[in-house]
N, C-alpha and C positions, 0 to 999 in steps of 0.2 A: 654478694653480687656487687659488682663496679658498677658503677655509672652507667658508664660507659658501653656495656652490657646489656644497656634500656636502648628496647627502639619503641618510638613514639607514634602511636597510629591519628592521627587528627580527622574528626569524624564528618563530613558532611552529608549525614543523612544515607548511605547509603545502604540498602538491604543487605550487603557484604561486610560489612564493614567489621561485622563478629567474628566472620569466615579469615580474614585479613588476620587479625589477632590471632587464632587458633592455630595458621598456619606457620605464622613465625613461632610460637611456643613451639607448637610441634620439632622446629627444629633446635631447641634447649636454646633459644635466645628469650629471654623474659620481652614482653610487651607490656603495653598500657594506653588505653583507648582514649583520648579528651579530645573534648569539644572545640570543633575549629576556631573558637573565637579566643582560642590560650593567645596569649603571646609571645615574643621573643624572649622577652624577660625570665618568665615561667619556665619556659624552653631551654633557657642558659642554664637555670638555676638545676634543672635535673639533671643536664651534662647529659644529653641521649647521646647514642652512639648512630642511629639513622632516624629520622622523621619519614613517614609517607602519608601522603595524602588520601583519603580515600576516594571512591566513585560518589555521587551524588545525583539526583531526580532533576536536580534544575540545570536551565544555562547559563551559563556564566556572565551572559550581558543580559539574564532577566531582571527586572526589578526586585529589590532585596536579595538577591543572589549570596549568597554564603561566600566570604570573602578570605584574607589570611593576612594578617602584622607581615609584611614586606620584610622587615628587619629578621624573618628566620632565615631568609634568604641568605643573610649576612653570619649566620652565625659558625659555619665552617663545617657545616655536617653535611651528608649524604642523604640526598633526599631521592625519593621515590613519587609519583604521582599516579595513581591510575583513573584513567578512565578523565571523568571532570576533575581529578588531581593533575590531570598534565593539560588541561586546560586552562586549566586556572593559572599555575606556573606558567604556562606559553604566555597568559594574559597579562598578570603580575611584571613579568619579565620584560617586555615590550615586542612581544611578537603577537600574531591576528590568529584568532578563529572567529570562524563562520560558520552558519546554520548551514547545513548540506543538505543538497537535493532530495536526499531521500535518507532514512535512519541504516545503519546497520545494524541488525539485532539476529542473535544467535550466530550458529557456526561462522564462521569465516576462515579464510586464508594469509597470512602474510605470508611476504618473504625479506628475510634479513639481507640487509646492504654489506656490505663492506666499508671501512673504515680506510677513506682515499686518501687518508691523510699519512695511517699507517700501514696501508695494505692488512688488518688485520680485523677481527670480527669486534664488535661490541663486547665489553668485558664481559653485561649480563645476557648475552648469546653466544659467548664463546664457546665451541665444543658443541654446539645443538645444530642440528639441520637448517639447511638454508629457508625449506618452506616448513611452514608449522601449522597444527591447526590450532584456531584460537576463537573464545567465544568475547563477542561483542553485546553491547549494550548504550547505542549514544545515537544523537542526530547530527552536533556538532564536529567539526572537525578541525584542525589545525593545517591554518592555510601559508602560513609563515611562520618559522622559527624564529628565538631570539636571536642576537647577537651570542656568537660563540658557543650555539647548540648546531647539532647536526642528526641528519636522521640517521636511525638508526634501522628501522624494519618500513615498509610497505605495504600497503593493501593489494587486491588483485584489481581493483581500483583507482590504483595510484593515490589513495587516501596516505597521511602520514600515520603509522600504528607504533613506530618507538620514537624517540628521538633520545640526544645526553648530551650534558657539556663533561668534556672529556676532565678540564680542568677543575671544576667547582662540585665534582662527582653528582650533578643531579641527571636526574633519568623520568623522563616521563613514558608510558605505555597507555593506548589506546582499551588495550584487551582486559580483559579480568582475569591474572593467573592466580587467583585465589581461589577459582571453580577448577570443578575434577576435567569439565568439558574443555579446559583450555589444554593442549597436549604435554607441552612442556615448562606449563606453569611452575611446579616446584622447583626445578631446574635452574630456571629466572629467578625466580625468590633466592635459591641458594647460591645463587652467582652474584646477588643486591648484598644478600648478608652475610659473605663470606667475604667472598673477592675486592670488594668496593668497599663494605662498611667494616670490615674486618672484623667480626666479631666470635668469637673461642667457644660459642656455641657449647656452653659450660654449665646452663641452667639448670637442673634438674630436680627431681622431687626430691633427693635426698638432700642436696645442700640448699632446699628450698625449708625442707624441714629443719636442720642446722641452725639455718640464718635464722629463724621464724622464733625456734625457742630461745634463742640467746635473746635476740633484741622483746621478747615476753619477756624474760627474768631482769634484763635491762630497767623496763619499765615495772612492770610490778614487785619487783624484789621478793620480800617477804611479807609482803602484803595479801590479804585476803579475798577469793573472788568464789563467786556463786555460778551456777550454767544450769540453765534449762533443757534436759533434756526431753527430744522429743521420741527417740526412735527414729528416728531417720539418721542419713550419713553426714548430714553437715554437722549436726549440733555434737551428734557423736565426735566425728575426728578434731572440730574446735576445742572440745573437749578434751581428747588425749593432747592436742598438742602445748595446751595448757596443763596441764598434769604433769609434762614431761618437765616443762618449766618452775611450774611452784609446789609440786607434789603436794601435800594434804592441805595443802594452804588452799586448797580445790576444794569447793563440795558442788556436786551436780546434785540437783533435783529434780526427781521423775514423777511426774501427778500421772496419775492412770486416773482419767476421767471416766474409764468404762467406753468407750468410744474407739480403741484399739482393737487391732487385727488381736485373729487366735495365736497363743502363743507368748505376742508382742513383748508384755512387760518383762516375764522371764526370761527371755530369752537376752533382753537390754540388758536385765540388771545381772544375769548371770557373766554375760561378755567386761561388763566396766566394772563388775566387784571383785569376781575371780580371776578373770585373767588379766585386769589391768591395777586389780589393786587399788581401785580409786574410789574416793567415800562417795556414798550415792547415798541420800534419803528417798526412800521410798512413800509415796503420797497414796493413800486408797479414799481418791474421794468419789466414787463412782455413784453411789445412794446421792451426795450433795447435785451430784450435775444432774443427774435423772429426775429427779426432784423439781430443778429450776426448767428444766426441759420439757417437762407434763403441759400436755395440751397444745405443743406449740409447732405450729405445721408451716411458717413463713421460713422459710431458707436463709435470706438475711438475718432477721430476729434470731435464728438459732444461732450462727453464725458471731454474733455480738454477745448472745447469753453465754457462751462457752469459752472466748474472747475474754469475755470481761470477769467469768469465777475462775478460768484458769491464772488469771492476773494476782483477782486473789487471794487466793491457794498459793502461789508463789511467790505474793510478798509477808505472805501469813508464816511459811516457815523460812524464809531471809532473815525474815526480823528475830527471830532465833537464835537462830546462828549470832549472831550482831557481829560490830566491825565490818564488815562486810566492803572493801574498799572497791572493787572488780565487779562486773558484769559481764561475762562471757556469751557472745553471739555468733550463730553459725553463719551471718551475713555470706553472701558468695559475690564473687564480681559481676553476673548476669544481675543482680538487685541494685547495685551500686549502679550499672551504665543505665539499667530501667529508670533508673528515682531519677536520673539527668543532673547527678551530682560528680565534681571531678573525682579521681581516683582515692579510696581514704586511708586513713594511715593505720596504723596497729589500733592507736588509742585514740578515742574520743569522748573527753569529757563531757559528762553531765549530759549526756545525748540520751533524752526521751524517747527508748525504741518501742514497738510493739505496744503502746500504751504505759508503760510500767509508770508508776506514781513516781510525780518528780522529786518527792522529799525524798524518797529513794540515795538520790544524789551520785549516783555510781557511774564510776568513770567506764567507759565499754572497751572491753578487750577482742576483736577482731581479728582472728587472725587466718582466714581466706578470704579478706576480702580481693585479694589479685588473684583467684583463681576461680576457672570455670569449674564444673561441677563434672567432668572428664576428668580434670586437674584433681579437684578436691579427691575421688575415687585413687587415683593414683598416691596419693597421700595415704591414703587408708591403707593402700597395700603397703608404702613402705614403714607403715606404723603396725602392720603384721595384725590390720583389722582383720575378722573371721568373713569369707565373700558372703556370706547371708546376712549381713550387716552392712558392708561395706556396697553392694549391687543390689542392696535393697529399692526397689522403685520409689517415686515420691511419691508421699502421703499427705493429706489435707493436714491443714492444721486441727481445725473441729471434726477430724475422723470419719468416723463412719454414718456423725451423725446427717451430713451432707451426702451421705451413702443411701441412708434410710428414708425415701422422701415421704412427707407428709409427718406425722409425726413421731417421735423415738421413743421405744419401749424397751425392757429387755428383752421379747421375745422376739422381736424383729432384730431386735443385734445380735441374737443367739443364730435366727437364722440365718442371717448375710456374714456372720463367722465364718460358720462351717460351709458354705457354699463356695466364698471366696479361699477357705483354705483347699479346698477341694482344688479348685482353679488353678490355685496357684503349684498348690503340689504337683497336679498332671502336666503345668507346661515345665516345669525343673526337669520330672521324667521325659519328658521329649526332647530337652537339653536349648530349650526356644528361650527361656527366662531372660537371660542376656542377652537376645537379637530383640527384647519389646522395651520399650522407653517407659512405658508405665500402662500397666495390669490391673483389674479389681471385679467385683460383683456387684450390681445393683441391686435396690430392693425398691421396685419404683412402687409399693404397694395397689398395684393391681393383680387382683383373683381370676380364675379362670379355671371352666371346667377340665376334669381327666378322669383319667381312669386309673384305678392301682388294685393289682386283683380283680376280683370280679365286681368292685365296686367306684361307684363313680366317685370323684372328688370333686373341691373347691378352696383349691389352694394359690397360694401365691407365685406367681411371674419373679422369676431372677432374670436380669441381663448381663451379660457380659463386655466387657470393654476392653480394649486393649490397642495403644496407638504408637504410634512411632514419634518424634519429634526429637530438636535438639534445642530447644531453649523453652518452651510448653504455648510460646505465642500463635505456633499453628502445629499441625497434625495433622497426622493421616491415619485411617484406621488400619491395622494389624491382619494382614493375610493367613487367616491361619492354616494348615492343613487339614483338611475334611476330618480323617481321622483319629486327628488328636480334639477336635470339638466334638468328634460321638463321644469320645469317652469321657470328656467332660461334663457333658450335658446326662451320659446316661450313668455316672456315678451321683451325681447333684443328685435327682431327680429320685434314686435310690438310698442313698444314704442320710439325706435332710428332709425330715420333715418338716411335712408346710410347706413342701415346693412341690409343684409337677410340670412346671412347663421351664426351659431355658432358651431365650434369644439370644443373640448378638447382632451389637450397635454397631452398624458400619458406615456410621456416618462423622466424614473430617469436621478437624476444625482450620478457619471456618467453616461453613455456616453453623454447625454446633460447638460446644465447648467441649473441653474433657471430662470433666465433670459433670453427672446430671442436674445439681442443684450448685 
């Protein structure tokens, strides 16, 4: 990937501002999200191909107001503004906004101007309808343009909703066409980074994968690297794609804490020994963690006890191995813009992750940190991962034991096994598995009367969960169909003992979490 190829999203805080990103990917242009307060300099040194500003909560003449190095202005790129992005630019630039009478929020109307200079539409509305619908989000508005912009759309209002300098290719937009609600949002975007910023829209998984292993092999040569794996899909495909790079100079290591879904280990280690050929040591410390686990009903505290022997159990067989120059991490980019660190690079020495002992000394090999976890998925497929692997839902780090609440035993992980596989099994048969973000069984250990036969019982409460989300900060809980939950509930209830009664949790997050503990 060129340079030139990078568009630049500069962040002011806005709730979209993920969505913004997703959408340029989406059209095989690479992005990368930093914090408004980059510089010019920073900004030369990448060579983007577009900058856009994002939307923002505040106004632009509030106190401490989120500002931008003037000098990007200068740098000869195609900039985009939305929302308090073309605020800000009208403000920068020497033209006025004002607080307006009243906010605009949701739906609305423009209608695009014509270009009196050319008789001809704005580049990015050229081809689209005169009125559009579009959704809004601001109070401020834009009361004067700079020197050498001109408008470009209209409210029904007469508020100003586009404006561009034809010459210096910036463009500001009122609207958010990074929402589904705005009508010809992609449209716009594909006219900004097509038309205007010229970009070959070349990106994709596969020469994403290409680029990924060379510049691996690049850095680690024939050097030796270690990977944790968890079961899950990120540490997995950081793993293949480092394998595809140093082949055995790779050892993944997989601790089965005892804490894993039914199936889980074998299922891991059958996928990356058979069919990728890749040395895996296999860890059975399950008795060690059950052990440190006894007695221990606080959620945090367990949480740190499984934290701190999985640590370890992972440097216990490192130091094995020895040499050991590489650390391999399934970091993803939703972690990278969480921590409020700028974008990171393949490698990062000596970087103490996850706790790991710092005499460790191991330089870390990263290699998704610029994708989201959509992206990572798409990786897996073109690395010809198996989809029970690859669409597998997230899973805790400390398991099931944050499944099991109160305290962990094996026979409460025997039961929240087989209940969750039950679960799981029936929604794959209803073909729902891939329309839920993430799926599991509870074990909140509370008992309750039933009946089984002609005799009463006193068995354990399963619940069930299952929520939607696209980054796990919030959630909605999961619609299911009536009668794929009968059969849920009346196979659980049948084939696990120790259970007789099954709920489900329909409560979002906010105000709850995903997790019950």
């Amino acid at each position: 990937m060129s340079r030139e190829e990078l568009a630049v999203v500069l962040d002011y805080g806005a709730q979209y501002t993920q969505l913004i990103a997703r959408r340029i990917r989406e059209k095989n242009v690479y992005c990368e999200i930093l914090p408004h307060t980059t510089d010019a300099e920073k900004l030369k040194a990448l060579s983007p191909g577009a900058i856009i500003l994002s939307g923002g909560p505040q106004s632009v003449y509030a106190e401490g107001a989120p500002g931008i190095d003037p000098k990007i202005f200068e740098l000869g790129v195609p900039v985009l503004g939305i929302c308090y992005g073309m605020q800000l630019m009208v403000k920068e630039l020497g033209g006025e906004v004002r607080k307006g009478d009243s906010g605009e929020y949701g739906k609305s109307v423009i209608n695009i101007e014509q270009d009196k200079h050319s008789d001809e539409l704005v580049p990015i509305f050229e081809g689209l309808p005169q009125k559009q619908n579009v959704w809004m989000s601001h109070r401020d508005i834009v009361e004067s343009v700079p020197s050498g912009f001109r408008v470009a759309a209209l409210t029904e209002s007469s508020y100003k909703a586009a404006i561009y300098h034809p010459e210096k290719n910036f463009y500001g937009i009122q609207f958010h066409l990074e929402v589904k609600h705005t009508e010809y949002g992609e449209d716009v975007l594909d006219r900004f980074l097509f038309n205007v910023a010229n970009f070959s829209g070349s990106w994709t998984m596969d020469s994403y994968v290409e680029s990924m292993v060379s510049k691996i092999y690049k850095e680690a040569g024939d050097k030796k690297a270690v990977c944790g794996i968890s079961g899950g899909v990120d540490s997995s495909v950081a793993a293949l794609l480092v394998h595809q790079a140093l082949g055995d100079n790779l050892t993944c290591i997989f601790v089965n804490h005892g804490l894993l879904r039914k199936n889980e280990p074998e299922e891991v280690l059958q996928t990356l020994r058979d069919e990728y050929n890749m040395k895996v040591i296999y860890v059975d410390a399950v008795d060690r963690f059950l052990n440190k686990l006894k007695g221990v009903v606080d959620p945090e505290k367990k949480r740190k006890i499984i934290g701190e022997e999985f640590i370890r159990v992972f440097e216990e067989e490192a130091n094995k191995i020895g040499d050991i120059d590489f650390l391999v991490q399934g970091t993803i980019y939703t972690d990278v813009i969480e921590s409020g660190t700028d974008s990171a690079s393949v490698i990062k020495s000596h970087h103490n992750v996850g706790g790991l002992p710092e005499k460790m000394e191991l330089s870390l090999l990263e290699p998704l940190t610029s994708l989201f976890k959509d992206e990572v998925r798409k990786v897996a497929k073109e690395l010809k991962m198996p989809d029970e692997l690859a669409w597998r839902h997230p899973f805790p780090g400390p398991g099931l034991a944050i499944r099991v609440l109160g305290e962990v035993n094996e026979e409460k992980l025997e039961i929240l096994r087989e209940a969750d596989y039950i679960l799981i099994d029936e929604v794959r048969k209803a073909d729902l598995y891939n329309d839920i973000w993430q799926l599991f069984a509870v074990l909140p250990g509370v008992k309750s009367v039933g009946v089984k036969g002609d005799e009463r019982s006193y068995e354990h409460t399963v619940a069930i969960r299952a929520v939607n989300s696209q980054d796990g900060m919030t959630a909605d809980w999961y619609r299911f169909p009536y009668e794929v939950l009968e059969k849920i509930s009346h196979r659980i209830v049948n084939e696990v003992q120790g259970i007789n009664r099954v709920v489900y949790d329909i409560t979002s997050k906010p105000p709850g979490t995903i997790e019950w503990e």
